[in-house]
C-alpha positions in Angstrom: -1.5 -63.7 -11.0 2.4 -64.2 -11.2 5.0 -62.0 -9.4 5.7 -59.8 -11.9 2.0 -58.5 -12.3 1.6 -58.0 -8.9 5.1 -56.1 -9.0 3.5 -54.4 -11.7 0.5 -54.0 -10.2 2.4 -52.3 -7.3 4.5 -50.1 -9.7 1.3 -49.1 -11.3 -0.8 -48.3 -7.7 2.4 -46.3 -6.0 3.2 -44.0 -9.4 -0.9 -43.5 -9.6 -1.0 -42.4 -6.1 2.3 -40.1 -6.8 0.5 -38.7 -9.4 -2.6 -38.0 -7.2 -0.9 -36.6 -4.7 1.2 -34.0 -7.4 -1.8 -33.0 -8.4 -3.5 -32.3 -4.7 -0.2 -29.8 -4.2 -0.6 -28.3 -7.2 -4.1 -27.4 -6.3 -3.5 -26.2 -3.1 -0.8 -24.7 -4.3 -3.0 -22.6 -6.8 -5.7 -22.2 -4.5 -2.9 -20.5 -1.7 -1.3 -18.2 -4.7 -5.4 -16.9 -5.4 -5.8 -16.4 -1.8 -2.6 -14.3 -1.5 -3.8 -12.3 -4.8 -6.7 -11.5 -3.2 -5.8 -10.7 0.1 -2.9 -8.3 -1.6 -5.8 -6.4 -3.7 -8.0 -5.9 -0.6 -5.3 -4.5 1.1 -4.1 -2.2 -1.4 -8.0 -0.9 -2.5 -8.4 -0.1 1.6 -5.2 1.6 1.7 -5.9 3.7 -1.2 -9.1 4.7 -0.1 -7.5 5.4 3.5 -5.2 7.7 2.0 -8.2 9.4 -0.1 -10.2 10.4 3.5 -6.9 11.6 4.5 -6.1 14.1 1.2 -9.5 15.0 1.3 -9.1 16.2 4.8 -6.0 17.7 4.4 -7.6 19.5 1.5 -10.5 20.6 3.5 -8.2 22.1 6.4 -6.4 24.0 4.2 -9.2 25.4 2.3 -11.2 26.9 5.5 -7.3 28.1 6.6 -6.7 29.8 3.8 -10.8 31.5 3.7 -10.0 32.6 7.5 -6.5 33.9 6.7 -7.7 36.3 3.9 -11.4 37.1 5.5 -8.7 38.4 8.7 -6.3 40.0 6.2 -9.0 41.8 4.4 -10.6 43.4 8.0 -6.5 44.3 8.2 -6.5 46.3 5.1 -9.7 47.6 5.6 -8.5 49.0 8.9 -5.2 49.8 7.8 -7.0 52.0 4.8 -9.1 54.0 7.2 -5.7 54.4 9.7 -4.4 55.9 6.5 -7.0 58.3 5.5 -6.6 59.4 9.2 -2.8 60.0 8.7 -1.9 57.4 11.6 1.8 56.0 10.7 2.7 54.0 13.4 -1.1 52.3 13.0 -0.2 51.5 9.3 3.1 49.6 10.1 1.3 47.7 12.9 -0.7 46.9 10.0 2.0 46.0 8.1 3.5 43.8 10.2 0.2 41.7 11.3 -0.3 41.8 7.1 3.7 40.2 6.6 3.0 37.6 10.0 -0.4 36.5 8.1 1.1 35.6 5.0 4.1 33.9 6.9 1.6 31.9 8.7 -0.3 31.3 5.6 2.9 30.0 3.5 3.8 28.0 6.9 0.5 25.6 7.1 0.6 25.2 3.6 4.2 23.7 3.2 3.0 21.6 6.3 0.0 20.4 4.4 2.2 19.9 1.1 4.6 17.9 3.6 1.8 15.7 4.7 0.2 14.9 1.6 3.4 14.2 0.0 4.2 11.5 3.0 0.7 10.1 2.5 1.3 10.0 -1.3 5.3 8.1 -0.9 3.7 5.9 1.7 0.9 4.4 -1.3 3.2 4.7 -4.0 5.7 1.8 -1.6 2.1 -0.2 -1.3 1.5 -0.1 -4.5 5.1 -1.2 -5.4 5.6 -4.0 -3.1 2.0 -5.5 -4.3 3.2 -5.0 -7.8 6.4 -7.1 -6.9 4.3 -10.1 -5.1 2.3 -9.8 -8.3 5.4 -10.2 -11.4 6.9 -12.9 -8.8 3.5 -14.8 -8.4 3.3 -14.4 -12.6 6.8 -15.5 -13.1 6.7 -18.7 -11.2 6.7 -21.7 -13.8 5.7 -25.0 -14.3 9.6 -26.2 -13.4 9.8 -24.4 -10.2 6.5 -26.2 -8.8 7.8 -29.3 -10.1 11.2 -28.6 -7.8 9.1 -27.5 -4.9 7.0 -30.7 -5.3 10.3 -33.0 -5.8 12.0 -31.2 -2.5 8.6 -32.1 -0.3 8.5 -35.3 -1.3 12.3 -36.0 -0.3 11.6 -34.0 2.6 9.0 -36.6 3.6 10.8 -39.1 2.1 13.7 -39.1 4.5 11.1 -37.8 7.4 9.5 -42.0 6.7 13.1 -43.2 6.5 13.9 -41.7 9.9 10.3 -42.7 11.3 11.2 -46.7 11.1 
């Protein structure tokens, strides 16, 4: 063969082997975008099931709080009827004032509960929004912006060979 279709030749072999090698970083490419996706959704599925147990628990607390509070304050009016019936005054504001330091109580450990919940709930909700973010910016990268990525490494190795010699 003459010189020019070996210079051909080696034209032809060096823009095949670009091509390969576009192609090999485009897959891994893909294949490290899937992995990301993946790993994002596992995280956020634990984190909302985390935050379930925890509401649930919350839930629970308050529930058997609130039983015992009003089981207590019923025993307190019960006592506070029969103080009555015996014309005891000074029993019946005793009463009174256990009644009014039960409800405070009461309305206390439930604006702690709403507190915690409501942390629980922000704390998702800024999961949820950063994995939705990863997610639009994983969707919005386009064919161009792989192409520049793909241009810059091979520069970058380009002038890595150069300094190499």
């Amino acid at each position: 063969t003459s010189a020019v279709d070996r210079i051909g030749q080696l034209i032809a072999s060096a823009v095949r082997a670009v091509g390969n090698e576009i192609s090999r970083v485009i897959r891994a490419a893909a294949a490290l975008i899937d992995r990301a996706t993946r790993g994002a959704l596992a995280v956020a599925t634990r984190s909302i099931k985390a935050a379930g147990n925890l509401v649930n628990t919350a839930v629970g607390l308050v529930k058997s709080a609130v039983i015992r509070s009003v089981n207590f304050s019923r025993a307190a009016v019960k006592s506070a009827v029969s103080l009555a019936e015996s014309g005891i005054t000074r029993a019946l504001k005793a009463v009174g004032a256990i009644g009014g330091a039960i409800l405070q109580f009461v309305k206390g450990l439930i604006g702690v509960f709403e507190n915690v919940v409501g942390y629980i709930l922000s704390r998702i909700a800024n999961a949820l929004s950063a994995i939705a973010g990863l997610v639009v910016a994983l969707g919005e990268t386009t064919t161009e912006d792989i192409v520049r990525l793909l241009v810059g490494i091979n520069e970058t190795l380009t002038d890595a060979a150069k300094r190499m010699r």
